[in-house]
C-alpha positions, 0 to 999 in steps of 0.5 A: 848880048843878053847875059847867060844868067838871064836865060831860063827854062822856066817861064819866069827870072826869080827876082824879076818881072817881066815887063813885056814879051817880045816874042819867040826867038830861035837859033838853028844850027845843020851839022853833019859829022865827017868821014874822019869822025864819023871812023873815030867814033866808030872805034870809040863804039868798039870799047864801048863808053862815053863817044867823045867825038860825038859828044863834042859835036852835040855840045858844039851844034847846042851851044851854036845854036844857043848862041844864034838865039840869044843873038835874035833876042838881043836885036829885039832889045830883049834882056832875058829868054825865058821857057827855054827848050832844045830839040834836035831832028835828023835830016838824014843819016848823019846830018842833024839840026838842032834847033834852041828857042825861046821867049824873049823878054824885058825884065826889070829887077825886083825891088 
């Protein structure tokens, strides 16, 4: 599993060269929010303020689908994602994909 440390934004690791590029890997997660929630959350809205439940469901479905994709990189023998981005689509009312992608790469430390 590529470490947590080797994942940028950008497209490149202060105090490493890229090696080579292995291609663009992406993990992507479908999540809908349930009955139960979706009542709580309403009742969070009445108060006004942060929608914890819904704010856990979003950190759920991002780190999901994080995970999904450094798993990908890692069968191509990656060590690294570099240009790292998210983005979220809804399919339909209350139903969400959130996609997470990126470049992965072989890096080695600068000497």
């Amino acid at each position: 599993m590529i470490e947590r440390n080797m994942v940028s934004t950008t497209f490149d690791l202060p105090g490493y060269t890229v090696d080579g590029s292995l291609g663009i890997v992406r993990g992507i997660i479908v999540r809908s929010r349930s009955v139960v929630g979706a009542i709580g959350a309403g009742l969070q809205t009445i108060f006004g303020g942060n929608i914890s439940l819904y704010t856990s469901l979003c950190e759920r479905a991002r780190l999901d689908a994080y995970e999904r994709m450094l798993a990908e990189a890692g069968t191509l023998g990656a060590n690294a994602v570099i240009g790292m981005r998210y983005d979220a689509t809804e399919i339909a009312s209350g139903v969400t994909e959130v996609l997470c992608y990126g470049t992965a790469v072989r890096v080695r430390r600068n000497v």
